[in-house]
Structure formats: structure tokens, C-alpha cells
mmCIF file of the N, C-alpha and C atoms, coordinates in Angstrom:
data_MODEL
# 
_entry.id   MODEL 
# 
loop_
_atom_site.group_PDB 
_atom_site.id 
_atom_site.type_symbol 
_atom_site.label_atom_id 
_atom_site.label_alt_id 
_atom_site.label_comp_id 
_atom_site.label_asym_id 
_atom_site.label_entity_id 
_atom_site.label_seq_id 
_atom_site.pdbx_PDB_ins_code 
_atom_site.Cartn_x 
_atom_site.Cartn_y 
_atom_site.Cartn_z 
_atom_site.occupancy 
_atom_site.B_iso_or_equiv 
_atom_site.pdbx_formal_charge 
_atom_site.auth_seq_id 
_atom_site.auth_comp_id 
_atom_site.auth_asym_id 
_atom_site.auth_atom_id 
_atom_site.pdbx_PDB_model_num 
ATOM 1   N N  . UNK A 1 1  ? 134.885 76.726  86.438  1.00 0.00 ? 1  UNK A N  1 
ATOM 2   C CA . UNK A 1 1  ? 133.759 77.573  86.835  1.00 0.00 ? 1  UNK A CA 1 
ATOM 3   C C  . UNK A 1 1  ? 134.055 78.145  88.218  1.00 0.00 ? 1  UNK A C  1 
ATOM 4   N N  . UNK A 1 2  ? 134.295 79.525  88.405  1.00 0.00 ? 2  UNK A N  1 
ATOM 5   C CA . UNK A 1 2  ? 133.979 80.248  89.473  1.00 0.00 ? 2  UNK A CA 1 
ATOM 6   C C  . UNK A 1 2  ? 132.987 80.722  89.768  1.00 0.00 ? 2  UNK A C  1 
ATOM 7   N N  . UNK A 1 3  ? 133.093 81.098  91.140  1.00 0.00 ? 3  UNK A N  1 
ATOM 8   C CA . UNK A 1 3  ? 131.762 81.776  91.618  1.00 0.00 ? 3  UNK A CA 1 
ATOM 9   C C  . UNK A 1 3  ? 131.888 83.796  91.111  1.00 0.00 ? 3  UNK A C  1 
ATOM 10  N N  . UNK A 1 4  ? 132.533 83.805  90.715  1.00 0.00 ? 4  UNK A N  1 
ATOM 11  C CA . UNK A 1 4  ? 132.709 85.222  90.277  1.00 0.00 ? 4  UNK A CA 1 
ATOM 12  C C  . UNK A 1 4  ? 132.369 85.251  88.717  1.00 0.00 ? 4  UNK A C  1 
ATOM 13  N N  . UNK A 1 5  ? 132.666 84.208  87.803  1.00 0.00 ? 5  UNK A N  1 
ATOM 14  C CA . UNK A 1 5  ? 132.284 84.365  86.503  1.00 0.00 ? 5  UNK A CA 1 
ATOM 15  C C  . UNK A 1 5  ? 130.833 83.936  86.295  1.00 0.00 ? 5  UNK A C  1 
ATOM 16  N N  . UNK A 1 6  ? 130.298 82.735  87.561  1.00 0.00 ? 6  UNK A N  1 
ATOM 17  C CA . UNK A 1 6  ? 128.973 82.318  87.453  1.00 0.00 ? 6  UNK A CA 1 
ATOM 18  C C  . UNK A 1 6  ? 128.236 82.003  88.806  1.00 0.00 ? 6  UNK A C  1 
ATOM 19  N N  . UNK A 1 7  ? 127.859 83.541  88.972  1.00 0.00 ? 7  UNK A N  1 
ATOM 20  C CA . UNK A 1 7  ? 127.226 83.761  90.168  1.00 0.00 ? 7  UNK A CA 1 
ATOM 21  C C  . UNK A 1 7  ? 126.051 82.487  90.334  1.00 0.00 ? 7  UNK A C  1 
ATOM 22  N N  . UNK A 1 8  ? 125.568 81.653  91.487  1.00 0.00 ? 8  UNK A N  1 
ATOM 23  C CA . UNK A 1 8  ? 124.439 81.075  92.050  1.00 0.00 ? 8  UNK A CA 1 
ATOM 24  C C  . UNK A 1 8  ? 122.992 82.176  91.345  1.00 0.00 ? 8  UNK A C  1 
ATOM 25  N N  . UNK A 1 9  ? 123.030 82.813  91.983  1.00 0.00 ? 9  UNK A N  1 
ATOM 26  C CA . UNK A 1 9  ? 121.970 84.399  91.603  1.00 0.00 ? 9  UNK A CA 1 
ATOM 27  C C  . UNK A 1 9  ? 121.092 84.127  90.535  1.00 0.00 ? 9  UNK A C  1 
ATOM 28  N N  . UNK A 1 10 ? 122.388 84.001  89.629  1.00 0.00 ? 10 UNK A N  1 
ATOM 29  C CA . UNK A 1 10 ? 121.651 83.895  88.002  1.00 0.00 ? 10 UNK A CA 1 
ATOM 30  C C  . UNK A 1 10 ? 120.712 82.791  87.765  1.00 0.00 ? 10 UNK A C  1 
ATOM 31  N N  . UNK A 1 11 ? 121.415 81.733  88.079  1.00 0.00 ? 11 UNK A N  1 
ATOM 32  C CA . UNK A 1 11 ? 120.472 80.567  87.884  1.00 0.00 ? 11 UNK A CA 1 
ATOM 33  C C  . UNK A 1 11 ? 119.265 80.891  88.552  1.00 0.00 ? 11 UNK A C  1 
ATOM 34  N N  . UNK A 1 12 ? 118.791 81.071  89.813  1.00 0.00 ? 12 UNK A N  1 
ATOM 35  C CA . UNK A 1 12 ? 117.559 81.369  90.245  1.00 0.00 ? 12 UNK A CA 1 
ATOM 36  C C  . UNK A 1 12 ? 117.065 82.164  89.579  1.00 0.00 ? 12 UNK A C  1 
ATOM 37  N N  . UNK A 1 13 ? 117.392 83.520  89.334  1.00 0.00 ? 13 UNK A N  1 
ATOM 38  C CA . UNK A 1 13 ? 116.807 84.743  88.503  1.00 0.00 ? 13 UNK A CA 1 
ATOM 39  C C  . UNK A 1 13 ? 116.439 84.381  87.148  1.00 0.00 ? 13 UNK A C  1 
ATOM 40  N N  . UNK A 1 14 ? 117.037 83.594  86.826  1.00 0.00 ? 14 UNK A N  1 
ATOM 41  C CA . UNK A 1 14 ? 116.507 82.935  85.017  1.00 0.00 ? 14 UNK A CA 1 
ATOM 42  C C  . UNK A 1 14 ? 115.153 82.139  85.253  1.00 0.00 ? 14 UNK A C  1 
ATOM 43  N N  . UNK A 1 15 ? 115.530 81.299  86.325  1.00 0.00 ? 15 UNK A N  1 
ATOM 44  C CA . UNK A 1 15 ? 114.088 80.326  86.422  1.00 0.00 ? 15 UNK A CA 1 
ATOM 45  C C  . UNK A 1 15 ? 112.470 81.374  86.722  1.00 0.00 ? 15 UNK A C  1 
ATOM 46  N N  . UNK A 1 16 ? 113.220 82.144  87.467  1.00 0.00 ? 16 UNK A N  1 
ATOM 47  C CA . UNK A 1 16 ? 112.061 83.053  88.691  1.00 0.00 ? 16 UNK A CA 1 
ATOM 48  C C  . UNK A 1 16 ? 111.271 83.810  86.958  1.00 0.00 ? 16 UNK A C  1 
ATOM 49  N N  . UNK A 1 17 ? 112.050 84.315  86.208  1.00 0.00 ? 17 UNK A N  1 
ATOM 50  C CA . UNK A 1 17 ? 112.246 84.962  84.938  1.00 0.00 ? 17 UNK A CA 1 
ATOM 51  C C  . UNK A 1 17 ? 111.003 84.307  84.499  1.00 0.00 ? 17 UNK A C  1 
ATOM 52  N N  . UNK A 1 18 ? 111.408 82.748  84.032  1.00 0.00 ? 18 UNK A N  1 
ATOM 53  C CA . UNK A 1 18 ? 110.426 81.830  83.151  1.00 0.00 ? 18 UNK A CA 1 
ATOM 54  C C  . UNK A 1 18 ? 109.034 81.855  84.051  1.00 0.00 ? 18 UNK A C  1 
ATOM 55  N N  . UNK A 1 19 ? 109.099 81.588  85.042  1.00 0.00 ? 19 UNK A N  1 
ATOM 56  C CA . UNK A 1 19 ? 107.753 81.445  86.087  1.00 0.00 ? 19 UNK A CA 1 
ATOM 57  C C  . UNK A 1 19 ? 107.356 82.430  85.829  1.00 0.00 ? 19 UNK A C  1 
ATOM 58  N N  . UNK A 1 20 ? 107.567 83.540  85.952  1.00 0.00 ? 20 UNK A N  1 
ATOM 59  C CA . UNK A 1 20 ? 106.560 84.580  85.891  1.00 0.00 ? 20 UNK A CA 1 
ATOM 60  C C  . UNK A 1 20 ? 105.954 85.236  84.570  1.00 0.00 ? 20 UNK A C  1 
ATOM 61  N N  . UNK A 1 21 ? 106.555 84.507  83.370  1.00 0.00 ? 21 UNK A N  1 
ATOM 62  C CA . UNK A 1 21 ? 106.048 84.690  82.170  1.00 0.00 ? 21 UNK A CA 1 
ATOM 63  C C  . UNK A 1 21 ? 104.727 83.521  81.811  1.00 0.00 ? 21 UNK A C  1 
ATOM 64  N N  . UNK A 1 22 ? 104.729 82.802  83.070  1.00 0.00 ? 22 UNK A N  1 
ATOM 65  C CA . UNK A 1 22 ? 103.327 81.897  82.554  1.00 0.00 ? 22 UNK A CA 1 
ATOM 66  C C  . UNK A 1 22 ? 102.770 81.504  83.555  1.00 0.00 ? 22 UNK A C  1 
ATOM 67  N N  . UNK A 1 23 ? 102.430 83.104  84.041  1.00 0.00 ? 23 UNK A N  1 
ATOM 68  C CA . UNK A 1 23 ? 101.150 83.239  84.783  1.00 0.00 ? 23 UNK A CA 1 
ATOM 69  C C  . UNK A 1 23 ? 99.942  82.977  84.293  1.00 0.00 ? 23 UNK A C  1 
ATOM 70  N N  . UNK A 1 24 ? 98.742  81.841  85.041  1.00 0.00 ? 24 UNK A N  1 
ATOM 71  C CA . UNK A 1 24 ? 98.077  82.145  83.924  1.00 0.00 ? 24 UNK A CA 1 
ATOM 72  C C  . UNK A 1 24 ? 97.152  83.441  84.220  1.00 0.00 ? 24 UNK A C  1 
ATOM 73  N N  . UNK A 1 25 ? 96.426  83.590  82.615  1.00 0.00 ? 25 UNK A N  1 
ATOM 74  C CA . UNK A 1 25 ? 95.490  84.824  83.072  1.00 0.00 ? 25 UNK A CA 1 
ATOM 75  C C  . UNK A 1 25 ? 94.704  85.516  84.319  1.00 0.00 ? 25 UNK A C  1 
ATOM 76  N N  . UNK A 1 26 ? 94.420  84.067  84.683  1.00 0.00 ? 26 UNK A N  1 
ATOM 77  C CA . UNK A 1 26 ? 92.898  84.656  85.907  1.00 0.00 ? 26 UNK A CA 1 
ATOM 78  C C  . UNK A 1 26 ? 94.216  85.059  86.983  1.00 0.00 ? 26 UNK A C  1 
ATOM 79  N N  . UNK A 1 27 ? 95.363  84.461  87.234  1.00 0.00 ? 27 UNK A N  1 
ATOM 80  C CA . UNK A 1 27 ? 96.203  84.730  88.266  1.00 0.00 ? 27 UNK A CA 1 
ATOM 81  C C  . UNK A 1 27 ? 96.605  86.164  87.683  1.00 0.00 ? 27 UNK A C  1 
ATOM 82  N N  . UNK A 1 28 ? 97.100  86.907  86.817  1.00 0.00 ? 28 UNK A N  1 
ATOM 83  C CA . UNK A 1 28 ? 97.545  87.763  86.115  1.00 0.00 ? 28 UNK A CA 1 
ATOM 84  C C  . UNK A 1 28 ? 96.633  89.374  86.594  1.00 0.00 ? 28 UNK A C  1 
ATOM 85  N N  . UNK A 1 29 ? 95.534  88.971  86.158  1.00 0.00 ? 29 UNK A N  1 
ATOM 86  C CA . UNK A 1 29 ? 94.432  89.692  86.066  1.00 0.00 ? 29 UNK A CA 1 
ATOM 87  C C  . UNK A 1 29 ? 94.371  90.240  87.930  1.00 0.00 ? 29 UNK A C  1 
ATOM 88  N N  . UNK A 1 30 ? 94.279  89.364  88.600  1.00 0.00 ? 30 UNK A N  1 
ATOM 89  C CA . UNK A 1 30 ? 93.962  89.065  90.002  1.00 0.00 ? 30 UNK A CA 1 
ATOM 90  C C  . UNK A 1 30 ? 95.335  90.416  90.452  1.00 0.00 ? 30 UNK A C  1 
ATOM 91  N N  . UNK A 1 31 ? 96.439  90.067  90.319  1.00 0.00 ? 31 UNK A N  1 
ATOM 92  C CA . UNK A 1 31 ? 98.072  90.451  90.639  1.00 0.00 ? 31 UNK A CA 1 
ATOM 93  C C  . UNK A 1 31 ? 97.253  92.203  90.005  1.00 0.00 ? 31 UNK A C  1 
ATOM 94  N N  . UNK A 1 32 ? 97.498  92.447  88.763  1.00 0.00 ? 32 UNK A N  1 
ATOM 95  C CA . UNK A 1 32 ? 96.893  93.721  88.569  1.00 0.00 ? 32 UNK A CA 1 
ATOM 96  C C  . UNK A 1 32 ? 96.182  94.724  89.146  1.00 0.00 ? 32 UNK A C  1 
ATOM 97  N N  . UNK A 1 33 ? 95.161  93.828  89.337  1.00 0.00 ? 33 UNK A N  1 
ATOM 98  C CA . UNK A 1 33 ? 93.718  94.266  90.342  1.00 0.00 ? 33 UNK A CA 1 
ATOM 99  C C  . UNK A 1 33 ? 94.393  94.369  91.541  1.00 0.00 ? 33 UNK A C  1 
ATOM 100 N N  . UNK A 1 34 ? 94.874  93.992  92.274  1.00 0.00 ? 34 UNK A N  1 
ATOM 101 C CA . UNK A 1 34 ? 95.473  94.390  93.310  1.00 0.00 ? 34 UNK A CA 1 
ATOM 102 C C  . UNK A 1 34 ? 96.361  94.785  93.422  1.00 0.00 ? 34 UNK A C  1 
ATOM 103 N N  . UNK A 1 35 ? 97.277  95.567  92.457  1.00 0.00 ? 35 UNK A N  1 
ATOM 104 C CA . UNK A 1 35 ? 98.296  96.312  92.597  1.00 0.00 ? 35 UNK A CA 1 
ATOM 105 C C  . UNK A 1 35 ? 97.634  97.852  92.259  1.00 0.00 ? 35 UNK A C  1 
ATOM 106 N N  . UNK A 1 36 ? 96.788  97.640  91.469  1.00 0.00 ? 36 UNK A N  1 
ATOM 107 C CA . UNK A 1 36 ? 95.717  98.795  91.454  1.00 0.00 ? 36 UNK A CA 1 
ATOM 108 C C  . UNK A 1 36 ? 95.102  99.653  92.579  1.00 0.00 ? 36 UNK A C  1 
ATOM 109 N N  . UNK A 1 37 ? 94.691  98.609  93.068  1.00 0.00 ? 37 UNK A N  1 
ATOM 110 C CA . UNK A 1 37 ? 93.712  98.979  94.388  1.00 0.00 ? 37 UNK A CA 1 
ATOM 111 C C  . UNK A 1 37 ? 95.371  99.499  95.391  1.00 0.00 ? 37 UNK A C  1 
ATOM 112 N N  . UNK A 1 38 ? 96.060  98.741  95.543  1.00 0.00 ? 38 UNK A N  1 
ATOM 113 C CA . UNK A 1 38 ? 96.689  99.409  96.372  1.00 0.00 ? 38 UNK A CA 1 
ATOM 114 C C  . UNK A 1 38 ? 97.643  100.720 95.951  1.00 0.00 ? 38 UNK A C  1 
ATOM 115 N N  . UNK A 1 39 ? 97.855  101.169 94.539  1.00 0.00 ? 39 UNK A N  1 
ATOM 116 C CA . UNK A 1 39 ? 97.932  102.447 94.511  1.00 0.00 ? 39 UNK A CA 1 
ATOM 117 C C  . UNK A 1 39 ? 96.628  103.512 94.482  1.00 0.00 ? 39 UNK A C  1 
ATOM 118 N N  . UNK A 1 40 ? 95.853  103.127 94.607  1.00 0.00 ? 40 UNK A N  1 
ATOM 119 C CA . UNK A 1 40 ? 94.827  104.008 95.306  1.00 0.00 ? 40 UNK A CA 1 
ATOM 120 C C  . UNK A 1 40 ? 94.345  104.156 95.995  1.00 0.00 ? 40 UNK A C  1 
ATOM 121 N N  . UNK A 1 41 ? 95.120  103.480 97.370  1.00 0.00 ? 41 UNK A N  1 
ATOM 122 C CA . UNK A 1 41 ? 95.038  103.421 98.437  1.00 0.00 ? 41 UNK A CA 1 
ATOM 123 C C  . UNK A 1 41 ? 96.111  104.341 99.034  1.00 0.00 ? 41 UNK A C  1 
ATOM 124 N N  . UNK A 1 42 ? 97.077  103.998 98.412  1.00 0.00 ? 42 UNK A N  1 
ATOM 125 C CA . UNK A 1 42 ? 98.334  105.075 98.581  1.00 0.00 ? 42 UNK A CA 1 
ATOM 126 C C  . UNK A 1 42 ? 98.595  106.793 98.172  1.00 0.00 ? 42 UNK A C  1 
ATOM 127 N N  . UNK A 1 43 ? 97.556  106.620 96.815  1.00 0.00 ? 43 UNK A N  1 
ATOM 128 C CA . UNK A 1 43 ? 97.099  107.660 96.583  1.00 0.00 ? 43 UNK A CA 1 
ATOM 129 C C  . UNK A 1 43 ? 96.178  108.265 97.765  1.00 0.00 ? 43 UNK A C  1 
ATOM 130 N N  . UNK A 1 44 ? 94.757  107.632 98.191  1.00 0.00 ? 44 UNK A N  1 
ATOM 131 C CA . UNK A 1 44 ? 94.095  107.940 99.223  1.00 0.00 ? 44 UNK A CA 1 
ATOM 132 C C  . UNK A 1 44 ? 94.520  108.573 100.519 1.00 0.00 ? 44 UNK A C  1 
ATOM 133 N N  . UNK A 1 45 ? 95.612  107.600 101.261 1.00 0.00 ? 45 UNK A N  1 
ATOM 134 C CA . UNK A 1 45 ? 96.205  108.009 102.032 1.00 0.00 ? 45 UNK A CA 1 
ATOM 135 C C  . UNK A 1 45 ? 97.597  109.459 101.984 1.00 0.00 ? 45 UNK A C  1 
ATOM 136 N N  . UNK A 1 46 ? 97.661  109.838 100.365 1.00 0.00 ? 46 UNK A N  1 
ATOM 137 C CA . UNK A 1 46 ? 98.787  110.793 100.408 1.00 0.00 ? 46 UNK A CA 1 
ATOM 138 C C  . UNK A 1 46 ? 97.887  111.646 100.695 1.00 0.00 ? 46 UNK A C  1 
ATOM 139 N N  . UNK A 1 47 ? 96.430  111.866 100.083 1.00 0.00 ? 47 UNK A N  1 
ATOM 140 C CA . UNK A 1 47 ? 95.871  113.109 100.085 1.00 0.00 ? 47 UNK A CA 1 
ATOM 141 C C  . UNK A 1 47 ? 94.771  113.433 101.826 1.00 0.00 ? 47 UNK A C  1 
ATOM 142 N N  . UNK A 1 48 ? 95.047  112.385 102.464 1.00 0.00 ? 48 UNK A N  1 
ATOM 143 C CA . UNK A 1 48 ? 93.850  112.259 103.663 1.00 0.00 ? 48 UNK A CA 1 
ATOM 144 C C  . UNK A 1 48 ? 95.137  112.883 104.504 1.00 0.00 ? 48 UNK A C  1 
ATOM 145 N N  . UNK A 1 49 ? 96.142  112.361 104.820 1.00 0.00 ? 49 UNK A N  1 
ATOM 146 C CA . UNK A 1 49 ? 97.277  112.595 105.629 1.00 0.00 ? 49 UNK A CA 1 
ATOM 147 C C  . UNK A 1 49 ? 97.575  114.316 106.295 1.00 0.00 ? 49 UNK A C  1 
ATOM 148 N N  . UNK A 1 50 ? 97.577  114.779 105.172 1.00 0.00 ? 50 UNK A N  1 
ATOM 149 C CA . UNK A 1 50 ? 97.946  116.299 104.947 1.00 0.00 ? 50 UNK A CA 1 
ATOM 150 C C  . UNK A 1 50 ? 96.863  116.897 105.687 1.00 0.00 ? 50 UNK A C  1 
ATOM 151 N N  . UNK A 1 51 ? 95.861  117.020 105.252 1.00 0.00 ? 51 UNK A N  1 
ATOM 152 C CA . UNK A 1 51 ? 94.584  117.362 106.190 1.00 0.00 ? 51 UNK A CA 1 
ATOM 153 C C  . UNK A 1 51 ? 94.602  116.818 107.750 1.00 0.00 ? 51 UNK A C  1 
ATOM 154 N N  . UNK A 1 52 ? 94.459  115.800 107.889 1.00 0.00 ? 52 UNK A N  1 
ATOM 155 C CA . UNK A 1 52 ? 94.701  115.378 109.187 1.00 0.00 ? 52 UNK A CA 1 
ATOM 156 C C  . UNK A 1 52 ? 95.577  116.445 109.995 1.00 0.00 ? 52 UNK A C  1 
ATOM 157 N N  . UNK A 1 53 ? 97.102  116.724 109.321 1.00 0.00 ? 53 UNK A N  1 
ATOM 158 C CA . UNK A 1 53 ? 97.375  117.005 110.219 1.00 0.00 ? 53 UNK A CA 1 
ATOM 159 C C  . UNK A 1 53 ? 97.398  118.641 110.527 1.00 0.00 ? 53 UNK A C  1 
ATOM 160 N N  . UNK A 1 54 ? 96.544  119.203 109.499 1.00 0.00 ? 54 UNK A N  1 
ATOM 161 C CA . UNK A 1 54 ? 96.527  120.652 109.457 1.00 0.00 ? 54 UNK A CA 1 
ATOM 162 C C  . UNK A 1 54 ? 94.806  120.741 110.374 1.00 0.00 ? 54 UNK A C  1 
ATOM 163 N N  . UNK A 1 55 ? 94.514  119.594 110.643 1.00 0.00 ? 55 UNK A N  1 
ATOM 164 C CA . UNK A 1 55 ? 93.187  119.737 111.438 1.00 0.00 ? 55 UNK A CA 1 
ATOM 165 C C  . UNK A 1 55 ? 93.817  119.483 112.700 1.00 0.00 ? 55 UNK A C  1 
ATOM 166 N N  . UNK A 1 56 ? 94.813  118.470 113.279 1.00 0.00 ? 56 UNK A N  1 
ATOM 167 C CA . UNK A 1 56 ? 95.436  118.748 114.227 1.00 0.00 ? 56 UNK A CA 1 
ATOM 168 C C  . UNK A 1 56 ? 95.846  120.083 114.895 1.00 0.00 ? 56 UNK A C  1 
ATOM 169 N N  . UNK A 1 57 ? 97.135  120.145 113.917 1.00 0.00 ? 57 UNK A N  1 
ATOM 170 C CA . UNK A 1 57 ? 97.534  121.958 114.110 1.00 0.00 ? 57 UNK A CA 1 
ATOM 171 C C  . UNK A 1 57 ? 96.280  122.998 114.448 1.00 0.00 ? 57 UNK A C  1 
ATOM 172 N N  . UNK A 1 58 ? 95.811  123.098 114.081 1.00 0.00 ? 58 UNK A N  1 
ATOM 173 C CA . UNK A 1 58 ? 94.424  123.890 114.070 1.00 0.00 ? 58 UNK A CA 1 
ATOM 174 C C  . UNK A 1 58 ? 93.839  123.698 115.181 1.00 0.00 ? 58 UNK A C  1 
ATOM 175 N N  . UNK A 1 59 ? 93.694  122.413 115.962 1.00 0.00 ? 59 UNK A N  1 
ATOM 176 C CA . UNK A 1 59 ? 92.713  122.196 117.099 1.00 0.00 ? 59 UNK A CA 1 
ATOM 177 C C  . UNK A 1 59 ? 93.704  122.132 118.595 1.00 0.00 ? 59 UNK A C  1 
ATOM 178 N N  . UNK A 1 60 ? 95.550  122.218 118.254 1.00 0.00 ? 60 UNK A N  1 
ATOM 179 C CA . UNK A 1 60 ? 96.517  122.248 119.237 1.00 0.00 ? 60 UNK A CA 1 
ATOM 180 C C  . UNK A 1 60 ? 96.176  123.989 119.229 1.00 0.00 ? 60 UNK A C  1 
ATOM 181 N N  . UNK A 1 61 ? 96.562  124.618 117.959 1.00 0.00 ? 61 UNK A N  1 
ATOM 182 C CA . UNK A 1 61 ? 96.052  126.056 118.195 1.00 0.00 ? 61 UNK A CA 1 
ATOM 183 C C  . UNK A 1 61 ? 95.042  126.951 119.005 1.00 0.00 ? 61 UNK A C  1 
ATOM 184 N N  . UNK A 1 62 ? 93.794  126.779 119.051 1.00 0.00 ? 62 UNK A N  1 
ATOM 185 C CA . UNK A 1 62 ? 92.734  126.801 119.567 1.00 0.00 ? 62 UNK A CA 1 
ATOM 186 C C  . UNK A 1 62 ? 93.221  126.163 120.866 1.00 0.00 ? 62 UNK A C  1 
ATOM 187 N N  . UNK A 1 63 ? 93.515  125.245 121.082 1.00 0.00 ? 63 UNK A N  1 
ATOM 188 C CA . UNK A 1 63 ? 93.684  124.926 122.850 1.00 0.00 ? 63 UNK A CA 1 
ATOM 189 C C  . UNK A 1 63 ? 94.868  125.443 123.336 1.00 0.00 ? 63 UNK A C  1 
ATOM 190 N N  . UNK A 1 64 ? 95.600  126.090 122.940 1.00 0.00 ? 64 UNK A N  1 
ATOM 191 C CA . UNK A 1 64 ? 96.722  126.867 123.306 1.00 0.00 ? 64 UNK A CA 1 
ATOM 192 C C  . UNK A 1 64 ? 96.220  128.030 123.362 1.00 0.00 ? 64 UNK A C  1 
ATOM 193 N N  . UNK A 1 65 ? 95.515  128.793 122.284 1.00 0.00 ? 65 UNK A N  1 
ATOM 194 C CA . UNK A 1 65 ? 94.909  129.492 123.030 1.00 0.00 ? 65 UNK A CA 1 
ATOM 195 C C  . UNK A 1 65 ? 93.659  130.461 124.097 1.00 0.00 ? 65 UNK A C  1 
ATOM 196 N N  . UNK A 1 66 ? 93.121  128.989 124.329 1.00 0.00 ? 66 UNK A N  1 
ATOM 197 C CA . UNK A 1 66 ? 92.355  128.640 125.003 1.00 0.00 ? 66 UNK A CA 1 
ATOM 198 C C  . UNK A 1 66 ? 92.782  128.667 126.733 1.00 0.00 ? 66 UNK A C  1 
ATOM 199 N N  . UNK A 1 67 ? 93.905  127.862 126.407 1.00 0.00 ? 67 UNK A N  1 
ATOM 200 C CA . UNK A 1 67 ? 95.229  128.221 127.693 1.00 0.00 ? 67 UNK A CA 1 
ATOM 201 C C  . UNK A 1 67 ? 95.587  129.469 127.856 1.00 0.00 ? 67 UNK A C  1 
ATOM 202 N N  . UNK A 1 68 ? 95.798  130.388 127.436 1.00 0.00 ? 68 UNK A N  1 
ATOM 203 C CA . UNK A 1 68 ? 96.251  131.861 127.465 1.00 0.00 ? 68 UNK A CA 1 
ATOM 204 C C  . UNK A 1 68 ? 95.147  132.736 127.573 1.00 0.00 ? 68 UNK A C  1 
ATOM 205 N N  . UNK A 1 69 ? 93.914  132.720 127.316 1.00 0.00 ? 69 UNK A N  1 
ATOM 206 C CA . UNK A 1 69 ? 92.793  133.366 127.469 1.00 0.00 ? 69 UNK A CA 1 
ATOM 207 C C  . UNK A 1 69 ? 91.982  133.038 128.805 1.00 0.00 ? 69 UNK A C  1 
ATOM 208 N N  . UNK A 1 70 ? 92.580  131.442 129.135 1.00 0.00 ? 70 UNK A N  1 
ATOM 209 C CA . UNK A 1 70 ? 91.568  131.055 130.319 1.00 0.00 ? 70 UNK A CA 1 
ATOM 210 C C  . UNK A 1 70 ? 92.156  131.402 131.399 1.00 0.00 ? 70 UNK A C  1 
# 
């Protein structure tokens, strides 16, 4: 047995494999629900971002030329 024909890796990755096939439900359910919420949070934040910074731009504008008029 080498370490090139039988990587360490595997053995962990097989076990990690079995564990996570017997999750139980309420843990399952829970993992979901919060992988949920945080893509719509990510969603939230793609669409808030953009605005922000075109309300920025917009209010550096106005004080620039605010500077040139004053």
C-alpha cells in the first residue's frame, strides 16, 4: 500500500460521505432553512448594493457641483 494508490483523503471522505446521509430530519430541515434564508439574503444584498451606489454617485455629483457653482 502506497500513499499514491491509497490516498489518507479517501478514507475520511467515505466516512464524512456516510455521516451526512443520516442526518436526522429535524437537523436536515433546519440546514435547508438556512441555506435558504441565506440565499435571500444574497439575493437581497445583490439587488440593494447597485442602488446604493448609484445614490452615492448621484449625491458626489450634486456636491461637485455644488463646488463649481459656489
Amino acid at each position: 500500500m502506497t500513499l499514491l494508490t491509497d490516498p489518507p483523503c479517501a478514507v475520511t471522505l467515505g466516512g464524512m460521505a456516510l455521516r451526512l446521509q443520516r442526518l436526522d430530519p429535524e437537523r436536515q430541515r433546519r440546514r435547508l432553512r438556512i441555506l435558504a434564508e441565506l440565499a435571500d439574503a444574497k439575493a437581497l444584498r445583490d439587488r440593494v448594493v447597485p442602488r446604493r451606489l448609484r445614490a452615492d454617485r448621484l449625491r458626489e455629483l450634486i456636491a461637485s457641483r455644488r463646488r463649481v457653482a459656489g
